[in-house]
C-alpha positions, 0 to 999 in steps of 0.5 A: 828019231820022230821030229814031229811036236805036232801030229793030228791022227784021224780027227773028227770034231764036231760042234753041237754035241750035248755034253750031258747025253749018256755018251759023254762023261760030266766033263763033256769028254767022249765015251769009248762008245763015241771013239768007236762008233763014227755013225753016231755023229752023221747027222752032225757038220764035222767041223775036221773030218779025219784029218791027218797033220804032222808038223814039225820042230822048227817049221814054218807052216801056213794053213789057209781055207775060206771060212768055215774050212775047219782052220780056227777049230784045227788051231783051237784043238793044238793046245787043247782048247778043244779036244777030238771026237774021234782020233788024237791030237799029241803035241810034244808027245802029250795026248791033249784029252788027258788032263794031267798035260793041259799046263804043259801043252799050254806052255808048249804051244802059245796062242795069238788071236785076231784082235789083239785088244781081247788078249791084253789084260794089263793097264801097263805093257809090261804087267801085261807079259808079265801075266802068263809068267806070273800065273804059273807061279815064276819066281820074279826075278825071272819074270823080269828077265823073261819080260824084258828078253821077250819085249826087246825080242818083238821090239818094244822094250821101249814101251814097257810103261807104255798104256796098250790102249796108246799103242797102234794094232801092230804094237798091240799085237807084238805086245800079246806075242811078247806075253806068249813068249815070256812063257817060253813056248816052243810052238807059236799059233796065229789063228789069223793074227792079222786079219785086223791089221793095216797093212803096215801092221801086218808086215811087222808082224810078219817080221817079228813072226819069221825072225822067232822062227829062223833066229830062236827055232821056234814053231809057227802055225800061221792060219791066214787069209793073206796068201802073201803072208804064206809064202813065207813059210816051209809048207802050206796046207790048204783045207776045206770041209775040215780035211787037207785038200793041198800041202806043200811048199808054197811054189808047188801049191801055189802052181795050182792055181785053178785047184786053189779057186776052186776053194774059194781062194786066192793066189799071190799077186804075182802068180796070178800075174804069171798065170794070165800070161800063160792063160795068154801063150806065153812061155813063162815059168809058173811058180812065182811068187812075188812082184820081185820075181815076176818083174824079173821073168817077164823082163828077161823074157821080153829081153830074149 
């Protein structure tokens, strides 16, 4: 049985293209003309360029890039904000070019932007989750029921009459997750969720992300430029020119580090600790991630 919710198959976008040429329909969708002739689009920047990704149910994915590397355009195509060129994108089966699907996708994949003050439209917390329930049309006493399970879930049941514009930048976006879950996605999308945030905010965040994850099963796709917040996850991806260029679980892609800076990244504190000492002959393991762990291997070493 194929397990992938997720799966991008030979990808192309491209931004800029005139929806009203001859080779698109009236609702900007592209012709069978555009899926067969990739030529048409060299002179455009392919924003993904054939790209290939499978994910799935219940992982924990973390996607990083410098900017402009294709991240928000990959996560904007998972529930059909955007639509490919050329290729496919199908999540839960669904094609995301058919419109039949569009609510469903949506349902199943939620979205979590960068600042969580243009994701809330509610003057009290709990109208504000309460928006996407009622937008489909749930009957009421169901949405209370979603509303408190998925305030109390991210730990803000406490606040439901809470105004958002009193509430932290961490709470404010524990209160748009909140709003995606009283949809009862299967799939979470962080399109640099928290890129905004202190620090503190960023680890509950972190926090309430991976207990969603391990607790309820549900799909994270966490697009981040915090390399500690990526080593959490199952899988790592990194891209660049809209392409996966490294995958893997994050100790096997995290032991590149010269490939990782070659895109213009970084690597974990404590691997770039590790790194230098190898830099400097010492005999020390490679794949560390965290400062726990480093503190461990240079104390054993310095005890042998």
């Amino acid at each position: 049985m194929n397990d992938n919710v997720i799966v991008f198959d030979d990808v192309d976008f491209v931004y800029g293209i005139d929806n009203d040429s001859e080779l698109t329909d009236k609702q900007g969708k592209n012709t069978e003309y555009e899926a067969n002739n990739r030529s048409y689009f060299e002179n455009y920047h392919k924003a993904l360029s054939g790209l290939n990704v499978n994910i799935k149910k219940g992982e924990f994915v973390a996607v990083l890039g410098r900017n402009g590397c294709g991240k928000s355009t990959f996560a904007r195509h998972i529930n059909a904000i955007l639509v490919p060129v050329n290729g496919s994108v199908k999540v839960n089966e669904m094609d995301t070019k058919e419109e039949k699907y569009l609510w469903d996708i949506r349902q199943f994949a939620g979205m979590i932007f960068q600042n969580p003050d243009n994701q809330i439209v509610g003057t009290v917390v709990e109208e504000d989750v309460a928006f996407g329930p009622e937008n489909i049309g749930i009957d009421p006493k169901e949405i209370r029921t979603r509303v408190d399970n998925a305030l109390k879930v991210v730990g803000m049941y406490e606040y439901k009459e809470f105004a958002p514009h009193l509430l932290s930048g961490g709470q404010k976006q524990r209160i748009a997750i909140a709003g995606i879950l009283a949809m009862k996605p299967q799939c979470i999308i962080l399109d640099e969720a928290t890129a905004m945030l202190d620090p503190a905010g960023r680890k509950e965040i972190m926090k309430v992300v991976h207990d969603l994850n391990k607790e309820y099963g549900i799909t994270v796709i966490h697009i981040t430029h915090h390399m500690d917040e990526a080593v959490i996850a199952d899988r790592v991806i990194v891209m660049d020119k809209g392409k996966v260029v490294l995958e893997g679980k994050p100790k096997d892609v995290f032991s590149n580090v010269e490939k990782i800076k070659s895109y213009g990244l970084d690597v974990p504190q404590a691997t770039e600790l590790i790194y230098e000492l190898k830099k400097d002959g010492v005999n020390i393991k490679e794949d560390v991630l965290d400062i726990d762990e480093a503190v461990e291997v240079i104390s054993s070493i310095l005890k042998s």
